[in-house]
C-alpha positions as CSV (number, residue, x, y, z in Angstrom):
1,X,190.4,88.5,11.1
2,X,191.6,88.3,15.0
3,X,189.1,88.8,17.7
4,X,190.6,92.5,19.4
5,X,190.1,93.4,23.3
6,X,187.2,96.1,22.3
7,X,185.0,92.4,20.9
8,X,185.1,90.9,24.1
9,X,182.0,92.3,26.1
10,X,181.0,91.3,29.7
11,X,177.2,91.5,30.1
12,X,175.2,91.5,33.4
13,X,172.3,88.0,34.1
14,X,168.6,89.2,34.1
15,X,168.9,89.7,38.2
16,X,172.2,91.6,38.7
17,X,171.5,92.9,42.3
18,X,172.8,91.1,45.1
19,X,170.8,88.3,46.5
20,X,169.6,84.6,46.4
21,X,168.2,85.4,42.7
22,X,171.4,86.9,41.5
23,X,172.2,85.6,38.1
24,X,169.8,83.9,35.4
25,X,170.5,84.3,32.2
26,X,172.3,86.9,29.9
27,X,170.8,90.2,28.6
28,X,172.1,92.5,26.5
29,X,173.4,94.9,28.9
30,X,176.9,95.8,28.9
31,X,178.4,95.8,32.2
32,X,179.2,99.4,33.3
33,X,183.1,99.8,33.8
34,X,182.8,102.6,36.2
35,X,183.1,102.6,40.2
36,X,180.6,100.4,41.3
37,X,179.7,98.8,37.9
38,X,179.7,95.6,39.2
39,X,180.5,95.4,42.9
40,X,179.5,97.7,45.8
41,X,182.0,99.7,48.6
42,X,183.0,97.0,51.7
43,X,181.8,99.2,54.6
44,X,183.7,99.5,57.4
45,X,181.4,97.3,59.4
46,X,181.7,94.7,56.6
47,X,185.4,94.7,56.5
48,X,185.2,94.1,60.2
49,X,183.1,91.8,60.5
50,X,183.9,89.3,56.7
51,X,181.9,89.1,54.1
52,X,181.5,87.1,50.7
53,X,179.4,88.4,47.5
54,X,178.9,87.1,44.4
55,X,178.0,88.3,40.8
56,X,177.4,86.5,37.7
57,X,178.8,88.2,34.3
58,X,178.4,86.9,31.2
59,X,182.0,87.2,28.5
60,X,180.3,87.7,25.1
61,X,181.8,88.7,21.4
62,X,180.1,91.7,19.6
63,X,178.0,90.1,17.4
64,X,179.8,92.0,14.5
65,X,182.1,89.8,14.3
66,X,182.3,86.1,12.7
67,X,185.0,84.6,14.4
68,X,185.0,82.4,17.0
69,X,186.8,83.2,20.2
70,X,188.4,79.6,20.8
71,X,189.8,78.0,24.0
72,X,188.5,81.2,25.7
73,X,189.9,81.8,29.2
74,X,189.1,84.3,32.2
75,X,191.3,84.9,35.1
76,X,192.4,87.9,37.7
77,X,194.8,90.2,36.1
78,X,195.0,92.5,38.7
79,X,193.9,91.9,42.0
80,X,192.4,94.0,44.9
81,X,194.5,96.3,46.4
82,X,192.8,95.3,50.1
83,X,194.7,92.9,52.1
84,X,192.4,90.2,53.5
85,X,190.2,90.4,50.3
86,X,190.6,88.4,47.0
87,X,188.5,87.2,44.4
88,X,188.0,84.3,43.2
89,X,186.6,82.9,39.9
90,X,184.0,80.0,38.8
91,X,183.2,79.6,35.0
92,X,179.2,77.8,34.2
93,X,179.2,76.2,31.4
94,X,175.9,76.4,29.1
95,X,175.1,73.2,29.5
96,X,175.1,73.2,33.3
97,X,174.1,76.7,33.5
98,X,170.2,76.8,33.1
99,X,169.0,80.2,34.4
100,X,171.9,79.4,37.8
101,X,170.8,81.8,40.6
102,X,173.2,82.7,43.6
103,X,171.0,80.6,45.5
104,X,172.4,77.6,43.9
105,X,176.2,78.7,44.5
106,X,177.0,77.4,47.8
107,X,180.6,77.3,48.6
108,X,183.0,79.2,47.6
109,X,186.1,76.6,49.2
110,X,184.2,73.9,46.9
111,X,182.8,75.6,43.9
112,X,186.0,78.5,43.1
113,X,189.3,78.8,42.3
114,X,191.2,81.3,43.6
115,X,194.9,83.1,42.8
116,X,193.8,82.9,39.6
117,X,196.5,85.5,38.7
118,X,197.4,84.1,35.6
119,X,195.7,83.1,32.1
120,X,197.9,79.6,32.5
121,X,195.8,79.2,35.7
122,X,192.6,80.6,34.6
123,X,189.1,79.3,34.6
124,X,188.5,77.7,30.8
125,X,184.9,78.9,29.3
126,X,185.2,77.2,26.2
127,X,184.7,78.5,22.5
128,X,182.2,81.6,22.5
129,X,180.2,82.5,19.3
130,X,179.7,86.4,18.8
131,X,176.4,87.4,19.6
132,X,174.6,87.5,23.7
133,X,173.2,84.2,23.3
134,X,176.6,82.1,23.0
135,X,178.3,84.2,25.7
136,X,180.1,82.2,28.9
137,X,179.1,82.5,32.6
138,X,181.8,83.5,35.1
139,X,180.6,83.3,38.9
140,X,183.0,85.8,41.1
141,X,183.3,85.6,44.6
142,X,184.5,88.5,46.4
143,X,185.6,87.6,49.6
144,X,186.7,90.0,52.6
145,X,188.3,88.2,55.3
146,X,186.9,89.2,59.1
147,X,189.0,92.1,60.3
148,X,190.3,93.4,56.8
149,X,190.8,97.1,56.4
150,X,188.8,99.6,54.5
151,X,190.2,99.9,51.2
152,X,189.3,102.9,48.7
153,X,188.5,102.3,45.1
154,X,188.9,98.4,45.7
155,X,189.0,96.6,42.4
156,X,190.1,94.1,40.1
157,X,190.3,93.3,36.4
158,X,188.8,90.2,34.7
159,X,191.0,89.5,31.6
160,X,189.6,87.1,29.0
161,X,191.5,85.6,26.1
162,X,191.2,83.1,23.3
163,X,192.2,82.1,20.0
164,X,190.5,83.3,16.7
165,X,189.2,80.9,14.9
């Protein structure tokens, strides 16, 4: 039976709040899909003066399913409506992952991609099992260019897809 929208969950790392021990591995808290689920408000001061954050999210399947979501890939669907802000993407895979902290993400030029605006462009995170221990890291960086404007209800939309297999 095919994997549906409502199977893909994003989960928060064991540290979600900013700073240099952001990330770690998943837990088995949904991430919340309200304002400010995920990323705080650019302040005006912010805006003026640039600023990059990160978070870590982790793209899981509900582990009541038994299919495997295969050649799984995440990318912007819908950027921020801010101009001089983007966001850009950076998948971890398991292997390579081993409790990654901010801390350990260092550039955003070097380690990102960014106009990632389409799945044929997206970042590839591999098969994922259901169930929070087989779920895919995803680094975002949100960066806000020096002397962007103040932006209400800035946001984006991470779209995952794969194949059921």
């Amino acid at each position: 039976m095919a994997i549906v929208a409502s199977q893909i969950l994003f989960y928060y790392p064991q540290v979600s709040s900013e700073g240099g021990n952001h990330g770690g591995t998943c837990v088995d808290t949904e991430v919340v899909t309200t304002k400010n689920g995920l990323w705080d408000d650019v302040s005006g001061a912010q805006a003026a003066a640039g600023t990059t954050e990160y978070r870590k999210v982790f793209v899981g399947v509900s582990d009541t399913v038994a299919d495997v979501l295969s050649s799984a890939v995440a990318w912007i669907a819908s950027t921020t409506p801010a101009t001089g802000d983007a966001i850009w993407l950076k998948s971890v895979t398991a292997a390579t992952d081993a409790g990654n902290v901010r801390s350990q993400v260092t550039s955003v030029a070097a380690q990102f991609k960014s106009a990632l605006t389409a799945k044929a462009v997206g970042v590839d995170l591999g098969n994922i099992s259901s169930g929070v221990g087989n779920a895919a890291a995803v680094w975002m960086a949100r960066v806000v260019a020096a002397g962007a404007g103040a932006q209400a209800n800035n946001s984006g939309i991470l779209r995952v897809e794969g194949e059921t297999s």
